[in-house]
N, C-alpha and C positions, 0 to 999 in steps of 0.2 A: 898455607892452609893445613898443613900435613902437620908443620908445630902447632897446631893452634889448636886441632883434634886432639893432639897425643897428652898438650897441654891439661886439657880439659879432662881426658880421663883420667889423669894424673889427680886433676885435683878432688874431680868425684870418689876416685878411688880412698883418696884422704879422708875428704870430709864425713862418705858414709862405709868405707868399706866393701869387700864384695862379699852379697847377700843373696847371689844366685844360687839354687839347688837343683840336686837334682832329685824325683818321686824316692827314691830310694833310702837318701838320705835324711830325707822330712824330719821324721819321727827321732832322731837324736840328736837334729837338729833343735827342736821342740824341746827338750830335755834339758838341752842345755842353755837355750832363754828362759826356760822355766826356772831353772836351779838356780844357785844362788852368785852370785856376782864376785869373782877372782880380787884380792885387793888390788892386783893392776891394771884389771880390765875390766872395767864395768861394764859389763855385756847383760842381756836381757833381753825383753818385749819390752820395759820401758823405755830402753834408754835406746832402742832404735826404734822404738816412734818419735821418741823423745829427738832425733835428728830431724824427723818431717820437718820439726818446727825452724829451720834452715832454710826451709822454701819458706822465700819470702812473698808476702804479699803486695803484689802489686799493683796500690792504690793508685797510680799515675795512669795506667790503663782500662779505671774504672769511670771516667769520662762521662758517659752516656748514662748509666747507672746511677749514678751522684748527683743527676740534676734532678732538682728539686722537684720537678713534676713526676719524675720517674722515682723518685726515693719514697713516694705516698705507694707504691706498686709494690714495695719491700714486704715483705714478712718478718725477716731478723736483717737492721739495716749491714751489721758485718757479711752478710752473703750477696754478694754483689755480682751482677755476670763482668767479665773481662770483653773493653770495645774489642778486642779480634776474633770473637770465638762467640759473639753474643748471638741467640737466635732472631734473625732479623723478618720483621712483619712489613705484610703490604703496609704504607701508611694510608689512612683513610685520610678524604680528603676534605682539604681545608682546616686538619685537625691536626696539628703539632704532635709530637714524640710519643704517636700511633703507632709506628712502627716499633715499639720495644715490649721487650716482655723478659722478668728477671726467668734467663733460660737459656743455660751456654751448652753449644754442641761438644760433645765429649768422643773420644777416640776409642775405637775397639779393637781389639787382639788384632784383627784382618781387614779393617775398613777406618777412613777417615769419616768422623763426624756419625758414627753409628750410633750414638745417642744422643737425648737430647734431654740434661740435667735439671729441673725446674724445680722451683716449688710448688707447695699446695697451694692453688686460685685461692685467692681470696674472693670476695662476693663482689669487687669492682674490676676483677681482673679475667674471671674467669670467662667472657666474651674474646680477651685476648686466647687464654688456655686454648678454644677451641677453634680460633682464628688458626694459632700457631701446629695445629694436628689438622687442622685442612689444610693449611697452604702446604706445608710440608708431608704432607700427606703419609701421615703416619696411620698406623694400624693396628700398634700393640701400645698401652698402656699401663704401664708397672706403678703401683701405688701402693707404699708402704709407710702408712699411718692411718689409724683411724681419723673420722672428721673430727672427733672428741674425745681429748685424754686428760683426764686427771679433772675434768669438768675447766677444762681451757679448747678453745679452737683451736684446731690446727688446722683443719684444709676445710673450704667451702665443697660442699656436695654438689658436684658438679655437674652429677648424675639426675635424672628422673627414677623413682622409687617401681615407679609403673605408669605405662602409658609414655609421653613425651613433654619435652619442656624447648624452649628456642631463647636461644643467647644469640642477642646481635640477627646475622643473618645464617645463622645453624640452629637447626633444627636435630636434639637428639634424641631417640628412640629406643629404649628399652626393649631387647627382646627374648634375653633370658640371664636369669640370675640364679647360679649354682654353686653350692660348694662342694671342695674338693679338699680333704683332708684341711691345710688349712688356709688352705687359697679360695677367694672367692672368681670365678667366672663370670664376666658380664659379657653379653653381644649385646652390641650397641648397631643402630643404622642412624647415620650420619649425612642429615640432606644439607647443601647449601644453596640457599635461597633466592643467590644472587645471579641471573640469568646469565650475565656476563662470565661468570666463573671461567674465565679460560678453555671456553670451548667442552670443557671436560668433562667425566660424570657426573651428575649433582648428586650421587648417591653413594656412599661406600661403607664399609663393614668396619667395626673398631671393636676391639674385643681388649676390655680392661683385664689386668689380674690382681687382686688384691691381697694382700698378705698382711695380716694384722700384728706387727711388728713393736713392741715394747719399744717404745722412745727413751725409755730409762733401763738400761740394760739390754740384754740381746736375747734372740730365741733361744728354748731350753735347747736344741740341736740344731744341728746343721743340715739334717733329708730333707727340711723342708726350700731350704734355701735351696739345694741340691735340685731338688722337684722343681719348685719357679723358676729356676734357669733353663733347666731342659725342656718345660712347657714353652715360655718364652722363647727361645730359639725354632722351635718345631712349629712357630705361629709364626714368626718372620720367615720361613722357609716357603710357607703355603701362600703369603701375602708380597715377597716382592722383595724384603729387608731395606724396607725405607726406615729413616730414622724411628727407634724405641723411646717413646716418652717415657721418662723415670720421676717419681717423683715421692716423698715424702712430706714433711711439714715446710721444712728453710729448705731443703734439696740438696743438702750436703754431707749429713752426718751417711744417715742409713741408703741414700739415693749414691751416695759415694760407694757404701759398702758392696752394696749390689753389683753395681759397674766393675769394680774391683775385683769381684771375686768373678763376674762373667769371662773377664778378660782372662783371670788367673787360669781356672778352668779350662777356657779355649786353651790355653799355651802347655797347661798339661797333658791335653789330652795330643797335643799336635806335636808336640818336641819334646815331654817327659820331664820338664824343669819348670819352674817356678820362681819368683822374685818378686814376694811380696809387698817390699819395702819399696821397689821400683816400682811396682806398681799402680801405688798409692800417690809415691811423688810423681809420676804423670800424672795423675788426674790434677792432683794441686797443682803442678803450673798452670790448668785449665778452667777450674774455679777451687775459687778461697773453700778452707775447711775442710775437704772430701775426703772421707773417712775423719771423723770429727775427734772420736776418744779412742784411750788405750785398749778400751774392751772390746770397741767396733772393730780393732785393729787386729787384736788376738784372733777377735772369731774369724777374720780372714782366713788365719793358718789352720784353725777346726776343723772349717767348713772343708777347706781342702785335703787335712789328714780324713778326714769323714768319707771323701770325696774316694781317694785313693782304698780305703779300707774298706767300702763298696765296693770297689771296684776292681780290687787285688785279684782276683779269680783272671780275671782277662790278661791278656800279653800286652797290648798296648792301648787301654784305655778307650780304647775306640767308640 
């Protein structure tokens, strides 16, 4: 067992290098993936994203995803949940492959399966969307895309504008809609309808956060991302920290980003280092594509020079 560890770091070490930092270092670290490439050693921001693409996809554990009833559920059919890690629904019954929804639980700095990756509901799916934030009784809502860009669809409105609307057997209830620099706020009250519900409350609190996110290209900074994170956290504090719905248009590009930089974040602030590159290939062996492009990947290390350069007055980040 002990070769087979030492093996392996051996060869991670090969393949990508070590790309752990520590806060102090960042900033000429940055400098020098920025600058220009050694004729020996082609280093950069491209060419270590350009390793992500090492983690391999693996189609053989997309099983569940791939059948054909569940592939109409898709949004972009390349984003597919992995059968070990897929969010699994009550099945309703007498109704076959009820139980799926494209939507894999994702790992956090300090907890297993602390989020929960999805995409934007489409208008036949989105009874599952709020199946799967009842059953799993989730309470924060991270949504980073508009319903409409570019005058294309990207996520069915899943919301009620005002007043209430019911999918399946939930019932959701607007109760206020505010912005915040450039986060929107929703409190939502969430009845489920079904007497049998597990004994449980039939009524609970959901409060989405919205961040209106450039699908082509990234925010002009990063205090806003900085912002959403720290809100979010401070809302899973007061709620219990049950799984975070995260979700964009396919739930990979920008929905990767977020998770990415949440994790990053956490580990700065708790041990003062950083491993971006790492951090990104966890997610990917968890779902296909996460953190999608080079730029999604840059602004991970902004967000966190941003992050640190906020925060440089303090001793340790706390």
């Amino acid at each position: 067992v002990q070769y087979t560890f030492i093996y392996q770091a051996l060869l991670e070490y090969y393949l990508y290098g070590d790309t752990e930092l520590d806060v102090a270092s960042l900033e000429k670290h940055l400098q020098t993936l920025q600058g220009t490439a050694t004729h020996f050693d082609k280093i950069g921001l491209e060419e270590e994203f350009r390793k992500l693409t090492n983690v391999r996809i693996m189609k053989e554990n997309m099983r569940t995803g791939n059948l054909p009833a569940n592939m109409k559920k898709a949004r972009v059919i390349q984003i597919i949940p992995y059968d070990f890690n897929r969010v699994i629904l009550s099945m309703k019954r007498g109704q076959e492959y009820t139980d799926y929804i494209n939507a894999s639980f994702i790992d956090g700095y300090r907890q297993k399966d602390y989020f929960i990756a999805t995409q934007g509901p489409l208008a036949h799916t989105v009874e599952d969307f709020w199946r799967m934030v009842w059953e799993w009784r989730c309470h924060t809502i991270v949504m980073l895309t508009e319903v409409q860009e570019r005058e294309q669809d990207k996520c069915y409105q899943y919301w009620p504008t005002e007043g209430s609307v019911t999918h399946g057997d939930i019932t959701i209830e607007i109760k206020s809609d505010a912005l915040s620099e450039a986060i929107s706020v929703r409190d939502f009250l969430v009845t489920c309808n079904q007497p049998q519900a597990r004994q449980e409350e039939q009524t609970r609190a959901v409060r989405q956060f919205h961040h209106g996110w450039p699908e082509v290209g990234i925010p002009a900074e990063g205090k806003g991302m900085i912002d959403l994170i720290a809100a979010v956290q401070k809302q899973q504090q007061q709620t219990g920290n049950h799984p975070i719905t995260v979700h964009c248009s396919a739930g990979a590009g920008r929905t990767g980003t977020f998770i990415a930089l949440s994790n990053i974040l956490e580990r700065v602030k708790a041990e003062g280092l950083l491993d971006v590159f790492q951090a990104v290939k966890s997610l990917r062996l968890q779902r296909p594509h996460m953190v999608q492009t080079q730029e999604q990947y840059e602004f991970c290390y902004k967000v966190v020079q941003d992050f640190i350069d906020i925060f440089s007055d303090y001793a340790n980040f706390k």
